[in-house]
N, C-alpha and C positions, 0 to 999 in steps of 0.2 A: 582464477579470477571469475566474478559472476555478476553480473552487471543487473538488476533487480529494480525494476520501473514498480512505483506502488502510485493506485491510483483512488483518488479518495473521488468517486464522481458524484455528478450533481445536476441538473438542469439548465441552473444558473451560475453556478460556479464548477469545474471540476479541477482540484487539483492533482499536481503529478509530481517526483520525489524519484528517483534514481540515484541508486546508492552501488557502491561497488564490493562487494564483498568478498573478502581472499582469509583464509586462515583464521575464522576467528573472529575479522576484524570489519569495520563496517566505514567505508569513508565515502561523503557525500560528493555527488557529480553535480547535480541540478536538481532543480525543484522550481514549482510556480505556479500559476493559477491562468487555466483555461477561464475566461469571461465569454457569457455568452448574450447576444442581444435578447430583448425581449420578441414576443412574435411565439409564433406556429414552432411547435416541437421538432417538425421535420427538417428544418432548417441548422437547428442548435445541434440535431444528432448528426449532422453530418460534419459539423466544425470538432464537432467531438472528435469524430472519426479521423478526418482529413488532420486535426494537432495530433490524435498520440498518433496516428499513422508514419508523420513526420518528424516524432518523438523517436519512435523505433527507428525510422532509416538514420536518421541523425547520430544517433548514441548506440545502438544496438544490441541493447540489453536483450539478454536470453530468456530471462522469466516473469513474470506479472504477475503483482501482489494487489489484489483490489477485492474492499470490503464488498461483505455480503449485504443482501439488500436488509431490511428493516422495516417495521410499519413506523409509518412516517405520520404524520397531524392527521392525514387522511388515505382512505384508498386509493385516491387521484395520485397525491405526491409519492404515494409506494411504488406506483405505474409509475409513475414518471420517472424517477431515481431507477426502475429498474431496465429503462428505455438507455437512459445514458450510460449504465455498466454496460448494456449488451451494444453499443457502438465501441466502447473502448475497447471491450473484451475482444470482440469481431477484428476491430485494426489490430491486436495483438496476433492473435491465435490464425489470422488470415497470413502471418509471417511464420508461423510453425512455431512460437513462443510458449513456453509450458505457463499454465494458469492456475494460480491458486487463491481461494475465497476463505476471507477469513472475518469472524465475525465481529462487530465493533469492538465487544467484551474481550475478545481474544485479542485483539491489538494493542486496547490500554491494557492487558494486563503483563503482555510480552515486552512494552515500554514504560510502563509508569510503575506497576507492579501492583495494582488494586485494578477489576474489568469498569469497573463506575468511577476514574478518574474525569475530570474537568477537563475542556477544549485546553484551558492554559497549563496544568499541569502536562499535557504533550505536547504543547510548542516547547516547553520548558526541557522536556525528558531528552526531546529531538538534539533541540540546542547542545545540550550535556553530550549525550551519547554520539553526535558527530564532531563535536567541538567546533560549533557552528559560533563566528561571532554575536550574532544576534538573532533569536526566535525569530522561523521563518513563519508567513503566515498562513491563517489558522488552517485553510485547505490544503496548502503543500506539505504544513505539520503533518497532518492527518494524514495525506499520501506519501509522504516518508517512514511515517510511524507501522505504514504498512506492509510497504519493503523491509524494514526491520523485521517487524514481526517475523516473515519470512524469512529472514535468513537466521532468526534465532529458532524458527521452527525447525528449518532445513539442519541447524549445527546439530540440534539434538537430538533429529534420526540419525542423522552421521554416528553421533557420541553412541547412542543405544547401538546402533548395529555392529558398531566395536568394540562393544565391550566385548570379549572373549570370555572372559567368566566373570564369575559372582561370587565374593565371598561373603561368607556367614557367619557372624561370632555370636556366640551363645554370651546370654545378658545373667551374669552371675548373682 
């Protein structure tokens, strides 16, 4: 069992998606959306910090799946979006949690199965792949889609370093 918080962060929003992952198989814990007030940055990194901090004690997922930064409309929102990874990050990894970054493209394409799908095409993917009654929303989609990715990344170094051999058939 592997318990996989993905965290889609934001300044204004950041959501979070905790899935459980055993053999294969991927079944949803929680998900939801940090809100954050308007105001001073220093204020909003620390809610950040202080929710998934109390996301980890809560649930106790072992790994964190949270996208890589991106240029964002501006330089400004690139800094900023990279202010609120590195609080989520920090609460993570100040717990001894392994971290992994993965890029937006990488995550629609380990859930949707195209890296340029639509916000709705992964609420939609999420929905399916955990057998969710109802598309969660769009930031905890996003932070679930993350965790997945993850643990589809994590099955397939598994698969690769098992393979024992390789066979070869000659194309007649």
């Amino acid at each position: 069992m592997s318990l996989i918080l993905g965290i889609d962060p934001g300044s204004r929003k950041t959501g979070f998606g905790i899935i459980n992952y055993l053999s294969g198989r991927s079944e949803y814990v929680t998900s939801g959306v940090i809100r954050l007030p308007e105001g001073e940055l220093a204020p909003r990194l620390k809610i950040i910090f202080d929710s998934v901090s109390q996301l980890v004690e809560q649930y106790c997922p072992q790994e964190l799946a949270v996208e890589q930064v991106f240029m964002a409309k501006s330089a400004g929102s690139a800094l900023k979006l990279g202010q609120a990874r590195g609080a989520a990050i920090v609460a993570c990894a100040s717990r001894g949690m392994a971290v992994a970054e993965y890029s937006a493209r990488q995550i629609k394409q380990s859930v949707v199965g195209t890296g340029g799908a639509e916000k709705a095409q992964v609420q939609h993917m999420v929905k399916v792949l955990l057998k969710l009654p109802a598309e969660p929303q769009e930031d905890a989609a996003d932070a679930l889609a993350a965790a997945l990715c993850h643990a589809h990344t994590r099955q397939s170094m598994i698969n690769m370093a098992g393979a024992s051999s390789v066979r070869r058939r000659r194309i007649r």
